[in-house]
TORKOL-4160 file (C-alpha; in steps of 0.2 Angstrom, whole numbers, padded with zeros to 4 digits, m for minus):
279
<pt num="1" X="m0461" Y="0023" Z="0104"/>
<pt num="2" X="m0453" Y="0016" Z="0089"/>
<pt num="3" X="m0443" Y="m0001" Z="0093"/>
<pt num="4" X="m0426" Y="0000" Z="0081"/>
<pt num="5" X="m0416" Y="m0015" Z="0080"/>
<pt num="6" X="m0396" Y="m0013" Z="0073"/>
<pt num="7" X="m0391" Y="m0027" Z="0065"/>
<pt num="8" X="m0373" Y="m0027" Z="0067"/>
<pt num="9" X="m0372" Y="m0014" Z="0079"/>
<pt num="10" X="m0355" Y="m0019" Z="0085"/>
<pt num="11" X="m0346" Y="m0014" Z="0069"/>
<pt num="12" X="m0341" Y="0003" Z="0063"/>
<pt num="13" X="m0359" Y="0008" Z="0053"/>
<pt num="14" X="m0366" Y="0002" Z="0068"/>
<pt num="15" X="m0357" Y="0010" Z="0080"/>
<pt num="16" X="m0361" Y="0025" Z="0071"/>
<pt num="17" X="m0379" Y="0023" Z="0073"/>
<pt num="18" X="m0380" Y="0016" Z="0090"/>
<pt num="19" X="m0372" Y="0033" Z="0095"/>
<pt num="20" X="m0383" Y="0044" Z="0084"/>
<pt num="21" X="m0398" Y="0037" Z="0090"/>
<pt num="22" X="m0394" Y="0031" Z="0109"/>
<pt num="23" X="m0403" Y="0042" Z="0121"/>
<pt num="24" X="m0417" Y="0046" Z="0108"/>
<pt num="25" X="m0434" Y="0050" Z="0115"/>
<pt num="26" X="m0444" Y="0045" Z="0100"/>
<pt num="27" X="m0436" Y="0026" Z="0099"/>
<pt num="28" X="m0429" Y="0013" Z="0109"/>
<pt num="29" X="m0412" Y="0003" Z="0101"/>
<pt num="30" X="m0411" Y="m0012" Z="0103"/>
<pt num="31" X="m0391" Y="m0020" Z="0098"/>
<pt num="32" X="m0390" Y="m0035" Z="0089"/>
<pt num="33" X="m0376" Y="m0045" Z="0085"/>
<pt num="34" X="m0372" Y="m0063" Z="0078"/>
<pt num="35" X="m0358" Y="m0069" Z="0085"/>
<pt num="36" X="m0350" Y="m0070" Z="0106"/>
<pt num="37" X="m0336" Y="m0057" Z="0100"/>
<pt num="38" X="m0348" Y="m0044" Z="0093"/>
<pt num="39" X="m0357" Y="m0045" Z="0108"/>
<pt num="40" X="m0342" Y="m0043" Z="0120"/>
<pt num="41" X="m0339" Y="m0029" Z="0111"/>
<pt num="42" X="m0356" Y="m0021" Z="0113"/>
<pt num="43" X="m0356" Y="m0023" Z="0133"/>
<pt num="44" X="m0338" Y="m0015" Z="0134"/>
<pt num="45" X="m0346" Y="m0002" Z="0127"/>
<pt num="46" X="m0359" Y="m0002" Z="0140"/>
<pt num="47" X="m0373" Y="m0007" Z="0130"/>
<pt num="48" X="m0385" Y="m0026" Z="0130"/>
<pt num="49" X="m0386" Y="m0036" Z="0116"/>
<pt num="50" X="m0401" Y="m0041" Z="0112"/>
<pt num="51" X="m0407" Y="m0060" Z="0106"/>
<pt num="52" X="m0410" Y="m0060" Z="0089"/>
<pt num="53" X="m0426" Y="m0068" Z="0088"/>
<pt num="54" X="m0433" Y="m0058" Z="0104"/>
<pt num="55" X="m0426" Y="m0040" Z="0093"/>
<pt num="56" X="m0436" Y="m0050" Z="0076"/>
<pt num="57" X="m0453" Y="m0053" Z="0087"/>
<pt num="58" X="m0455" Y="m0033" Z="0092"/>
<pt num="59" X="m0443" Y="m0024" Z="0080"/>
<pt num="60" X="m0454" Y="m0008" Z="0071"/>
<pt num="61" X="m0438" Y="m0005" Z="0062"/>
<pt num="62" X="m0424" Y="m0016" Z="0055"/>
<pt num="63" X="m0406" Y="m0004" Z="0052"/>
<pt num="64" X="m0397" Y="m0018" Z="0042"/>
<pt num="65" X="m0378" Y="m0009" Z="0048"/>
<pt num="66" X="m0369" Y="m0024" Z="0040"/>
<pt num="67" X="m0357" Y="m0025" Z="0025"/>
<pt num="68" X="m0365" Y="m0024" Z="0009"/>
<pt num="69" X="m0358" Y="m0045" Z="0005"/>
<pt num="70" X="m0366" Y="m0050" Z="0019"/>
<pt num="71" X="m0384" Y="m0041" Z="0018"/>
<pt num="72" X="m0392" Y="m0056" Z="0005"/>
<pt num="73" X="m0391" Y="m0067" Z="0020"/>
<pt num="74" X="m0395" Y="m0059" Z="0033"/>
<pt num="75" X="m0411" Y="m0051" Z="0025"/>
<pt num="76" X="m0415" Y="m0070" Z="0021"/>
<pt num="77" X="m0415" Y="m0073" Z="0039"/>
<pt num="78" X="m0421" Y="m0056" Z="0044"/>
<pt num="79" X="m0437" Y="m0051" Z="0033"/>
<pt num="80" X="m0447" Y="m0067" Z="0033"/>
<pt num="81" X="m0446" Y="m0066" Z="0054"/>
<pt num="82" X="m0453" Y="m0048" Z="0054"/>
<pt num="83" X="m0469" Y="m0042" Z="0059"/>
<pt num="84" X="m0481" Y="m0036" Z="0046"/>
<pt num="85" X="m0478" Y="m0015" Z="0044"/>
<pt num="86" X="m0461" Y="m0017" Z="0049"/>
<pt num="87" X="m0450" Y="m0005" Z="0040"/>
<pt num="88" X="m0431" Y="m0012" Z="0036"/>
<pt num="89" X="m0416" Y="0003" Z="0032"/>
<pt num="90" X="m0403" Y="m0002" Z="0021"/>
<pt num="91" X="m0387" Y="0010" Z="0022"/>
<pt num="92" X="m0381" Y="0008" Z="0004"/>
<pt num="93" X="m0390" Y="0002" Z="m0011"/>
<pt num="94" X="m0380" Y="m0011" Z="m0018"/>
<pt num="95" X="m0390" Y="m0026" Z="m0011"/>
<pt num="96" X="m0406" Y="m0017" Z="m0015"/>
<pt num="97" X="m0403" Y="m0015" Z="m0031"/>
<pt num="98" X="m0394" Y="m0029" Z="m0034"/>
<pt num="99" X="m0410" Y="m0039" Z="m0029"/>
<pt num="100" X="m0402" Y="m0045" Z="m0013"/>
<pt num="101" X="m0418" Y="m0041" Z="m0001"/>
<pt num="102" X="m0433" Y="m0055" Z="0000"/>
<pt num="103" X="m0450" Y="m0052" Z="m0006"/>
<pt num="104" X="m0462" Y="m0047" Z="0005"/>
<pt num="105" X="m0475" Y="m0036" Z="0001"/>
<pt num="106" X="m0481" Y="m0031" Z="0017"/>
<pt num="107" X="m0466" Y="m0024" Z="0023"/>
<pt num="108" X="m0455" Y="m0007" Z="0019"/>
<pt num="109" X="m0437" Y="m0004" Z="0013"/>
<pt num="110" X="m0430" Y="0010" Z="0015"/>
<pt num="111" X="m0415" Y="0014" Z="0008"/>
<pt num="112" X="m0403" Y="0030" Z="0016"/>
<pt num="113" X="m0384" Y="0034" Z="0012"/>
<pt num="114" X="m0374" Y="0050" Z="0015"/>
<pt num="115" X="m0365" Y="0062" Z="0004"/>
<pt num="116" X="m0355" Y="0067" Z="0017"/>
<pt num="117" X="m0348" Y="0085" Z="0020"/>
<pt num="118" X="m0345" Y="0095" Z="0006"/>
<pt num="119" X="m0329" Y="0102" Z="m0003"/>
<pt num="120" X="m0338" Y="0118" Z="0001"/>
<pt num="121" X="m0345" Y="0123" Z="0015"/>
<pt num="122" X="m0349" Y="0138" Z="0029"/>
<pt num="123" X="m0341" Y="0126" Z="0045"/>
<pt num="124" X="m0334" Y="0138" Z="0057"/>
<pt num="125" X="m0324" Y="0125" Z="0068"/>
<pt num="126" X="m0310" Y="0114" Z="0065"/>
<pt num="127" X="m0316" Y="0103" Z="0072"/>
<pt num="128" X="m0330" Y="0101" Z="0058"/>
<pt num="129" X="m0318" Y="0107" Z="0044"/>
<pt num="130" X="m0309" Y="0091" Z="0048"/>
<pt num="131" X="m0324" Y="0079" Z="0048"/>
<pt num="132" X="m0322" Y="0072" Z="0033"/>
<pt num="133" X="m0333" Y="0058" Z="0034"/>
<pt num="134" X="m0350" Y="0064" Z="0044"/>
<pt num="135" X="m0346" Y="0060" Z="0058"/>
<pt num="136" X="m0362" Y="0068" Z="0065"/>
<pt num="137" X="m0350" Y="0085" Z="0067"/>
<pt num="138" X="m0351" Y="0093" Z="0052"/>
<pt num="139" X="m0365" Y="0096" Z="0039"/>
<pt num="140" X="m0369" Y="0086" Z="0023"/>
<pt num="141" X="m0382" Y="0079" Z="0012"/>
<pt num="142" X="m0393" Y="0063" Z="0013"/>
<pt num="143" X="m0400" Y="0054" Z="m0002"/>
<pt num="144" X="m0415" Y="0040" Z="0002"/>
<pt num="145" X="m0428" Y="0031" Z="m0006"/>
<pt num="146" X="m0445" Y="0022" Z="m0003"/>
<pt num="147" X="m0441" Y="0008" Z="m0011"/>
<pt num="148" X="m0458" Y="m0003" Z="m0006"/>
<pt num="149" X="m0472" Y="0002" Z="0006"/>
<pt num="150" X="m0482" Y="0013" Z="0012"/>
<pt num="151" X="m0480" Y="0034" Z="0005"/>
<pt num="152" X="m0481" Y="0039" Z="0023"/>
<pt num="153" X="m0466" Y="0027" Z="0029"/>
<pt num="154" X="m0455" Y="0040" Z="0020"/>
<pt num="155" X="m0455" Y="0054" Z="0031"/>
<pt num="156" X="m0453" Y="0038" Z="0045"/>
<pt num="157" X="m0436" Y="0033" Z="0036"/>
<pt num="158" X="m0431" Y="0053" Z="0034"/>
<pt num="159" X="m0432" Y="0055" Z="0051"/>
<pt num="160" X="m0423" Y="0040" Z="0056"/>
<pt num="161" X="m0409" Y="0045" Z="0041"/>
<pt num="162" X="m0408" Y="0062" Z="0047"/>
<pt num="163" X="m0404" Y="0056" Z="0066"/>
<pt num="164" X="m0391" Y="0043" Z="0057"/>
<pt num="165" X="m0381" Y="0056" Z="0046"/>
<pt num="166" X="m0384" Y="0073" Z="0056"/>
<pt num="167" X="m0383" Y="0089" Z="0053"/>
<pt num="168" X="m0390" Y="0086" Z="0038"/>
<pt num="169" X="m0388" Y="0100" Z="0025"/>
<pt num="170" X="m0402" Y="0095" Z="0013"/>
<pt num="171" X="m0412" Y="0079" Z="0012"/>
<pt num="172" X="m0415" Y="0071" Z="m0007"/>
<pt num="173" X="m0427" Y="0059" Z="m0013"/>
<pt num="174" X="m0421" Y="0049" Z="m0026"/>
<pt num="175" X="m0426" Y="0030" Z="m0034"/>
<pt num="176" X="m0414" Y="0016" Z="m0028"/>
<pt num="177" X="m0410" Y="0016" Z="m0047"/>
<pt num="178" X="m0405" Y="0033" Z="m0045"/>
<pt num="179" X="m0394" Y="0031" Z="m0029"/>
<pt num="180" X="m0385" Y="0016" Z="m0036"/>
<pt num="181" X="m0381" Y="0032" Z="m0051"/>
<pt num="182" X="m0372" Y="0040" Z="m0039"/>
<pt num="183" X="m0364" Y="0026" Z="m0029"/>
<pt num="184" X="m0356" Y="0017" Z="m0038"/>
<pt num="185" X="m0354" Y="0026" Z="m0053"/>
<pt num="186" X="m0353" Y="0043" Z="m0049"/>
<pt num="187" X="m0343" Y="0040" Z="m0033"/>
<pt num="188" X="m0332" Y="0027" Z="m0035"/>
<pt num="189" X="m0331" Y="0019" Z="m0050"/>
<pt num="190" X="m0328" Y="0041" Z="m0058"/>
<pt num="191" X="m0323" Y="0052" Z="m0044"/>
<pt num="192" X="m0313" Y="0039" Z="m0036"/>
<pt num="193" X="m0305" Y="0034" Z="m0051"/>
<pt num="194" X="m0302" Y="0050" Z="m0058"/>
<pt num="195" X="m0296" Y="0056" Z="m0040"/>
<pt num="196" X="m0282" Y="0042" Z="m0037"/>
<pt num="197" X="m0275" Y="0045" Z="m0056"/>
<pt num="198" X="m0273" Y="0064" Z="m0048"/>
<pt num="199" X="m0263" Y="0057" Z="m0035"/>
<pt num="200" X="m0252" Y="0047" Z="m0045"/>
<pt num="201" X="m0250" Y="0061" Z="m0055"/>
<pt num="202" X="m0244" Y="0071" Z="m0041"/>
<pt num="203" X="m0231" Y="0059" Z="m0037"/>
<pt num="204" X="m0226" Y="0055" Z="m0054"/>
<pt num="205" X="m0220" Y="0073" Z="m0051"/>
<pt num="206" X="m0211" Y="0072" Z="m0034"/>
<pt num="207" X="m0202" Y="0057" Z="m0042"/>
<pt num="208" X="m0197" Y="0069" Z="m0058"/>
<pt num="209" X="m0189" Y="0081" Z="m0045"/>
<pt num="210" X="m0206" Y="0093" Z="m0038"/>
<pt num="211" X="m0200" Y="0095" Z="m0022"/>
<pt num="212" X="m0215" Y="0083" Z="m0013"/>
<pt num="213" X="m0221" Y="0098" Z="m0002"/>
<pt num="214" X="m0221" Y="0110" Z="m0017"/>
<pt num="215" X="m0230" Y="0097" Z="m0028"/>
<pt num="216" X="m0242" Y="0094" Z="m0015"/>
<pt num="217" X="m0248" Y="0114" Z="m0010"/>
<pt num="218" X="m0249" Y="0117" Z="m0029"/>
<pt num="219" X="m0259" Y="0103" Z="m0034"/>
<pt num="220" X="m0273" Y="0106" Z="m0016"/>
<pt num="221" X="m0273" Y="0123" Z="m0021"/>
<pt num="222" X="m0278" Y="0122" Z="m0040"/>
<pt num="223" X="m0290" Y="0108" Z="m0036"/>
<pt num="224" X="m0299" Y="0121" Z="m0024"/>
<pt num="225" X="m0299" Y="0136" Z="m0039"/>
<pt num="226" X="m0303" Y="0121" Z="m0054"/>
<pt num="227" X="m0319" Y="0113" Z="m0044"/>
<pt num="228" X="m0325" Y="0131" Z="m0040"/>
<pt num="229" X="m0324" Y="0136" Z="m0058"/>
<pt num="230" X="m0330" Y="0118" Z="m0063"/>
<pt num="231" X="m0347" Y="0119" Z="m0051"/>
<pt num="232" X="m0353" Y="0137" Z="m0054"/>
<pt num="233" X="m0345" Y="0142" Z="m0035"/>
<pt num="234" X="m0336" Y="0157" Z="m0043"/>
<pt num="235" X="m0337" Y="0169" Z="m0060"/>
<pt num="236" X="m0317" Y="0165" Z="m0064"/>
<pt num="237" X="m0316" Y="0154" Z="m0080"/>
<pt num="238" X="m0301" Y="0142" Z="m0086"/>
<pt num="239" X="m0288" Y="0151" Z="m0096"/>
<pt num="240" X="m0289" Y="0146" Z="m0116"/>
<pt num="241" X="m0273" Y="0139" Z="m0113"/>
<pt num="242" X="m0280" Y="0129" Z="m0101"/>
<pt num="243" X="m0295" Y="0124" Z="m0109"/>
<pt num="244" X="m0285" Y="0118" Z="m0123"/>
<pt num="245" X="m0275" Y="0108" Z="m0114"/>
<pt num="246" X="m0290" Y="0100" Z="m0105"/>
<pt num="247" X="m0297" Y="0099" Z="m0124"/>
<pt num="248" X="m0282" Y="0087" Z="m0129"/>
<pt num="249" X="m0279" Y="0076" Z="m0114"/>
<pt num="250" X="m0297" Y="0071" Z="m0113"/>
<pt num="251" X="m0291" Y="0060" Z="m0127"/>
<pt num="252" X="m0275" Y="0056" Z="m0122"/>
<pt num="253" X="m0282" Y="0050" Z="m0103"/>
<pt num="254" X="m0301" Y="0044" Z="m0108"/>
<pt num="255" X="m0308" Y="0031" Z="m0119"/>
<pt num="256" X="m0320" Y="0040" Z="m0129"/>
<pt num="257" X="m0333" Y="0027" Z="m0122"/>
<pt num="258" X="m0331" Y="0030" Z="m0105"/>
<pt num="259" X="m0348" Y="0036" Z="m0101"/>
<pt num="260" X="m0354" Y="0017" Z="m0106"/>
<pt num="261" X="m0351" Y="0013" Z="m0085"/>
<pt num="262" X="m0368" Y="0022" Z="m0082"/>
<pt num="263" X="m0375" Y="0009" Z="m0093"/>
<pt num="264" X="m0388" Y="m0005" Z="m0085"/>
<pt num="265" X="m0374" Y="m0018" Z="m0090"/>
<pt num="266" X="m0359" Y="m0011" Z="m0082"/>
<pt num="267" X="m0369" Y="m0003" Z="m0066"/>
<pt num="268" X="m0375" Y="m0021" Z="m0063"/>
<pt num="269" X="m0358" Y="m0029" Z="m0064"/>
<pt num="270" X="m0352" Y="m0016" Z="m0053"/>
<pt num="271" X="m0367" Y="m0019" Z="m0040"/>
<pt num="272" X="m0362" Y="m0038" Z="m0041"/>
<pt num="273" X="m0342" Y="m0036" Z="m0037"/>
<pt num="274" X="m0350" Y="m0023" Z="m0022"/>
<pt num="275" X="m0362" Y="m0036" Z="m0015"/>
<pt num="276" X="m0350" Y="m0052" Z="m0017"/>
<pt num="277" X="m0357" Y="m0062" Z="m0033"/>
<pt num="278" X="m0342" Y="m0061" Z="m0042"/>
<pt num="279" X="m0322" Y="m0054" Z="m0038"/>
């Protein structure tokens, strides 16, 4: 049986995973927490922390379920205590690739993070309609990488990620270089952004006069038709009107550089803000 050890298992990445993979017949958890309050919190939840240095001595796997600021140090404490084969999962790549994890060759990283449920889907149930996040209700997407070891520790990791973030929908193998493409970048630093101006947008109508309610079903309901037309989910096409007009405010709303944040330069700044080098 595989002994898995959550570092940070008391907060809200580790509660996911402690609940995802409690009861498990393939592993035994082990819940590991730094401080007396985190470990309160994991036995009024009916679980037993565990020391850290006895989790360290017998741990097969590592889940490193702690804020991506915070990862550096713990790694530092972690990795050179670990026994040799060990595999240790990172949930996000920012430390990875920001060069946060200590070198040792004779141990794995592994590096997992979610897409989570998709704008289009086949859910039959509210319940997973509403699950926004992946909250092991609804279906969504994994991406992971080996980072270091072993080829046959990827399918370990998979596994593990699949327990993590399921149901998945469809498991990808990426490079960390390539995860840290889509998060940040992708993500954040242009969906996020792009999103948020959307909503600001929305209310720079309310607060000409758009009733809020009006302004609010009409935008929801030409972001569904627009993303469908956008990623290939149906055969109806923008209007010419409408593909002038997206023509025009390109230039008006972007800087014809923008693409320059998937540079090296700029992903790495980004990645240094994430994991706490700079503000």
């Amino acid at each position: 049986m595989t002994t898995i050890a959550i570092f940070g298992a008391a907060g809200n990445m580790g509660t996911r995973a402690c609940n995802a993979l409690k009861g498990t017949d393939a592993y035994r958890v082990l819940y590991v927490e730094a401080g007396e309050k985190g470990m309160e919190r994991l036995r009024e939840r009916g679980l037993t922390p565990t020391p850290t240095a006895e989790a360290l001595a017998v741990a097969d796997v590592v889940l490193m379920a702690v804020p991506d600021a915070l990862i550096g140090r713990v790694a530092s404490d972690v990795v050179p205590a670990l026994k040799s084969g060990a595999m240790v999962i990172c949930l996000d790549p920012a430390a990875p690739y920001g060069g946060k994890l200590p070198e040792r060759s004779d141990i794995t990283y592994f590096i997992t993070h979610p897409a989570h449920p998709p704008v289009f889907n086949d859910e039959e149930s509210m319940e997973a309609r509403r699950d926004f996040f992946g909250s092991n209700i609804a279906k969504q997407a994994i991406v992971s990488a080996l980072m270091q070891g072993p080829e046959e520790d990827y399918a370990k990791g998979e596994a593990i990620a699949c327990l993590l973030f399921g149901p998945v929908l469809r498991s990808h193998r990426v490079t960390v270089a390539q995860m840290a493409i889509l998060e940040p970048v992708l993500s954040e630093t242009v969906s996020a952004t792009c999103l948020s101006i959307i909503r600001e947008a929305m209310d720079e109508a309310v607060q000409r006069g758009v009733p809020y309610d009006a302004a609010r079903d009409f935008l929801m309901g030409h972001i569904n038709i627009e993303l469908a037309i956008l990623f290939n989910e149906t055969t109806w096409q923008f209007s010419e009107g409408c593909k002038k007009a997206i023509q025009i405010a390109k230039g008006q709303l972007f800087q014809p550089d923008w693409k320059r944040v998937f540079e090296e330069p700029e992903l790495r700044a980004s990645i240094a803000r994430i994991t706490g080098d700079v503000d």
